[in-house]
MARMI-95355 format. One line per field, with one value per residue (C-alpha): residue number from 0; x, y, z. Coordinates in Angstrom, 3 decimals. Example, Ala and Ser with C-alpha at 12.3 -4.5 7.8 and 13.67 -1.06 7.14 Angstrom:
REM MARMI-95355
num	(0/1)
px	(12.300/13.670)
py	(-4.500/-1.060)
pz	(7.800/7.140)
//
This chain:
REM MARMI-95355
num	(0/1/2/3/4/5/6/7/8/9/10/11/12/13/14/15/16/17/18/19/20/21/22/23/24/25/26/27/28/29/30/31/32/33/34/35/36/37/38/39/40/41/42/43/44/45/46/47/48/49/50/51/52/53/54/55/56/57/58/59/60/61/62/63/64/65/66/67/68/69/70/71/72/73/74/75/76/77/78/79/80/81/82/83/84/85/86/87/88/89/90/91/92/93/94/95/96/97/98/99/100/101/102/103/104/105/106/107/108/109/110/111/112/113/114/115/116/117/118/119/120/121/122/123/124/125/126/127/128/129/130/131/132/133/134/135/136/137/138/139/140/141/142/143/144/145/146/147/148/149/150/151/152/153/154/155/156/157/158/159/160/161/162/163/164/165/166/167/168/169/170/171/172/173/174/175/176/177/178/179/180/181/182/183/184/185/186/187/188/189/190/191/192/193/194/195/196/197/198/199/200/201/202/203/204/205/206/207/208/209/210/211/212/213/214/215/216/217/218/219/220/221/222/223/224/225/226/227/228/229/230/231/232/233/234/235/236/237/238/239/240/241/242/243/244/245/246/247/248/249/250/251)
px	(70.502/69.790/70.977/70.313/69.503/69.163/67.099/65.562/66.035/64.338/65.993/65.082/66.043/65.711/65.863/66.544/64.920/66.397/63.145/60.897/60.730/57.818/57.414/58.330/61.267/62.668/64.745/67.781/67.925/69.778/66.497/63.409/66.002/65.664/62.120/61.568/63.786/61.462/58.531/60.092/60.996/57.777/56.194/59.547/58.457/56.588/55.808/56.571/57.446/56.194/58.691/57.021/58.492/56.949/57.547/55.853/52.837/51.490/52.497/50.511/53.664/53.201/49.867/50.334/53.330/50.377/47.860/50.918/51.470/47.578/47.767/50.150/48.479/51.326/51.333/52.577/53.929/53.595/56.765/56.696/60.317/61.649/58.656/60.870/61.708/58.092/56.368/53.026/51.031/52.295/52.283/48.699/47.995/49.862/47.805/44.709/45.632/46.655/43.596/41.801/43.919/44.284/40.487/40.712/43.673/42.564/44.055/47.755/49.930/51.499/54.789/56.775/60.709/63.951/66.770/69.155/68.254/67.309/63.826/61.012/63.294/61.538/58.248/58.783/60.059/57.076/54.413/56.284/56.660/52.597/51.736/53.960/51.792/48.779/49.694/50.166/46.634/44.862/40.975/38.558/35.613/33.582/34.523/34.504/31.105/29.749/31.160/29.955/26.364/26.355/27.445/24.579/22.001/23.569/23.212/21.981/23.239/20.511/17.924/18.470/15.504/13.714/15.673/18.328/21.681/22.133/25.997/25.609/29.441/33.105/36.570/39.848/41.650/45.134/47.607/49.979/47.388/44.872/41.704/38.500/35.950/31.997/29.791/26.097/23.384/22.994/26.627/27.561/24.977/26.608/28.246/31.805/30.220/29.283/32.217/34.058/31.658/32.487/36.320/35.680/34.059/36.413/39.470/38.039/37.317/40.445/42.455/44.074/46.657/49.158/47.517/44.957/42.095/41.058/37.031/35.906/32.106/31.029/27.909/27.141/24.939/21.910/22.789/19.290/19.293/19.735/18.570/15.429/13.251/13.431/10.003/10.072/7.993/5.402/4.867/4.998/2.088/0.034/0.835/-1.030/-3.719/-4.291/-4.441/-6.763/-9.450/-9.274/-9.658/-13.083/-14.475/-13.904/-15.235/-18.697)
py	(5.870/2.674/-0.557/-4.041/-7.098/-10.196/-11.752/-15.630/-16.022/-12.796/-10.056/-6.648/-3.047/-0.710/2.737/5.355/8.622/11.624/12.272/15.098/18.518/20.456/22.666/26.200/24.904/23.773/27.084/25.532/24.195/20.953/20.689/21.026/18.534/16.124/16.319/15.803/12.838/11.327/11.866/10.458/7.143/6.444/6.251/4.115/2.061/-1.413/-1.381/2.153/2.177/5.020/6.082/7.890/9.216/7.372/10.645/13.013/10.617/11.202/15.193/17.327/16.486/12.700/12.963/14.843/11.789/9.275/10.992/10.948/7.421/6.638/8.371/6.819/3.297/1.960/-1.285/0.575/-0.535/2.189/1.654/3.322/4.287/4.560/2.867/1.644/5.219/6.094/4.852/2.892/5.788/7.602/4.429/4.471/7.694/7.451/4.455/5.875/9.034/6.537/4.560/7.813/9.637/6.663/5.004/5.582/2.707/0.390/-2.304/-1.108/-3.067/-0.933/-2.061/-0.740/-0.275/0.761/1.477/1.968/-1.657/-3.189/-4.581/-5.049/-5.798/-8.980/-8.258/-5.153/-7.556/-10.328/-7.265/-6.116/-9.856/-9.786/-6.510/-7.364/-10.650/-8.967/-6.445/-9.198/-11.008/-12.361/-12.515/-15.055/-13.833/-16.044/-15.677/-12.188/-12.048/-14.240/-11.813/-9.048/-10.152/-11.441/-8.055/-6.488/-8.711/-7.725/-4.084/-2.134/1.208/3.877/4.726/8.161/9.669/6.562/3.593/1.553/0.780/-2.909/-4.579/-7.842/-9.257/-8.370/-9.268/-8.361/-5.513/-5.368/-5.524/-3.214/-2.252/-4.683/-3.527/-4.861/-3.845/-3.951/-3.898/-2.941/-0.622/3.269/2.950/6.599/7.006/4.626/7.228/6.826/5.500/2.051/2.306/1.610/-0.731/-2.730/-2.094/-3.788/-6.597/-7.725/-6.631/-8.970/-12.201/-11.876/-11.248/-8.461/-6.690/-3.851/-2.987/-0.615/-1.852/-0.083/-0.577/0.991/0.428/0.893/0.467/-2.253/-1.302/-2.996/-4.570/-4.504/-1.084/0.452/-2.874/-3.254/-6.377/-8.069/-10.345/-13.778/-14.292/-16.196/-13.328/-11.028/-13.180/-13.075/-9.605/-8.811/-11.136/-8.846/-5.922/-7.213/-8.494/-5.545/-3.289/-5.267/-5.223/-1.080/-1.041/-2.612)
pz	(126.946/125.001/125.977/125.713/128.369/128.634/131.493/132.071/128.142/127.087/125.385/125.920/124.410/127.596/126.768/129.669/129.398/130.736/132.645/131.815/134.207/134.734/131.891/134.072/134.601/130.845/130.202/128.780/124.996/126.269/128.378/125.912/123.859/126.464/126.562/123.425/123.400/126.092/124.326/120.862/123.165/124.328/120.696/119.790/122.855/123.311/127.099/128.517/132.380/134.450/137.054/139.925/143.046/145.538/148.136/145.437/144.622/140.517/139.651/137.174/135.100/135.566/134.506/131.552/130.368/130.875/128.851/125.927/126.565/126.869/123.308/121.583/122.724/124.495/126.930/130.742/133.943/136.419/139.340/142.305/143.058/146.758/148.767/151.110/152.289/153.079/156.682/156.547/156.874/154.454/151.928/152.673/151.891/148.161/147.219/148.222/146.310/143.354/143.773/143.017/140.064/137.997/138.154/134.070/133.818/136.285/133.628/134.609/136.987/139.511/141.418/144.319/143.620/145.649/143.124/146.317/147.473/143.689/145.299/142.832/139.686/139.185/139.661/137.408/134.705/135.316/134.651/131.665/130.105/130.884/129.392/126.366/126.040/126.536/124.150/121.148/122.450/119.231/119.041/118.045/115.685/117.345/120.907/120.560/119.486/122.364/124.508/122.748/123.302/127.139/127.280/125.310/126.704/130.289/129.627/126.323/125.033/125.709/123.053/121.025/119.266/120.423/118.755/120.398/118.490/117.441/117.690/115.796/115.833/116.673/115.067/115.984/114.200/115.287/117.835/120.049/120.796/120.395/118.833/118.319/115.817/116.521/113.543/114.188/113.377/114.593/116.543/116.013/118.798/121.666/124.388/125.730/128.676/126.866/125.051/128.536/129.477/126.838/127.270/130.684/129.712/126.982/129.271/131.747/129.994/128.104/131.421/129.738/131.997/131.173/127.854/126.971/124.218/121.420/120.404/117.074/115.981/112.514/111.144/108.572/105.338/104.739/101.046/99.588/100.568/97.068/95.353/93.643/94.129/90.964/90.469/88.834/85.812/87.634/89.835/87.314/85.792/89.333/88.863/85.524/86.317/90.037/88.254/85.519/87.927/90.053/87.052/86.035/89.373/89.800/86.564/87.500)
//
């Protein structure tokens, strides 16, 4: 279900999923249609809003939806429907358990709804306004770069074969998401582990929130590689007269 809002002078297109079921139980055709639907909206989407069931915590189904999301690059808001329902200890227990499942998107907001009571709305608005902003975040060359090497100085990529990669600058490359593109020597040999180091650092200065970031390294050719030194003629001359002299003195 698509329909449109208008809230504080913003205008939104909020699109209503079905909701997915766990795969065992998609047995009608109406069903996997639905599904598919869901899937199809999130790659339509801007800022995709996780629903969880706050009594349920994140289900192997929930976790497969993210990875999709995660995939597609999409800005996300996880809400945690029907908090209100839950006592304090059990609240405690689900962030904890949150706190733990979802250490790989540390970047996304998470907020507490009741749809009986309509608690949350705004707040659920506020982080999707933020993650749409962060989402459209345009980069500096030379910011970027300055950040690129506090990083590096802070902490190098480890050495393979006994050489350590080299990042000499970043520029931006894009947006929803935004991505940032490090130039530098031997960067097919950085691990994923620097890779989210990095991903930290930027998300942090920027005060990114709601959006993943997309790094890509590429490695910059050397261009004298393939180009002969061409000598002037006075070295040329110096030249000739080198070898002549050394000839006469082997000579002797």
């Amino acid at each position: 279900i698509s329909t449109m809002l208008e809230r504080d002078g913003q205008h939104y297109e909020l699109i209503d999923t079905a909701g997915v079921r766990r795969r065992s139980r998609i047995t009608e055709i109406v069903e996997k249609f639905s599904t598919i639907k869901a899937l199809q909206a999130i790659e339509r989407a801007h800022v995709v809003v996780l629903m969880l069931d706050a009594r349920e915590g994140l289900t192997d189904q929930d976790t497969t939806l993210l990875g999709h999301i995660l995939e597609q690059g999409r800005a996300l808001v996880i809400a945690l429907n029907k908090w209100d329902g839950l006592e304090a200890d059990h609240r405690k227990q689900v962030k904890s358990e949150l706190d733990r499942r979802l250490m790989y998107v540390p970047w996304a907001r998470r907020i507490t709804l009741s749809a009986l009571h309509g608690s949350g709305i705004q707040e659920l608005l506020d982080a999707v306004r933020q993650a749409w902003r962060s989402a459209l975040t345009e980069f500096s060359t030379p910011e970027l770069t300055r950040v690129l090497r506090d990083a590096f100085d802070s902490h190098q990529p480890p050495m393979k074969h006994g050489k350590t990669p080299k990042l000499r600058y970043a520029h931006g490359g894009g947006k929803l998401p935004p991505r940032i593109i490090i130039h530098g020597s031997r960067t097919d040999s950085i691990p994923d582990s620097y890779r989210r180091y990095l991903t930290n650092r930027f998300i942090s200065h920027f005060k990114l929130k709601g959006t993943p970031l997309m790094i890509q390294f590429r490695n910059s050719e050397n261009p004298y590689k393939d180009r002969k030194n061409k000598l002037s003629k006075r070295q040329m001359d110096k030249r000739k007269r080198l070898k002549k002299f050394t000839g006469r003195k082997s000579r002797k």
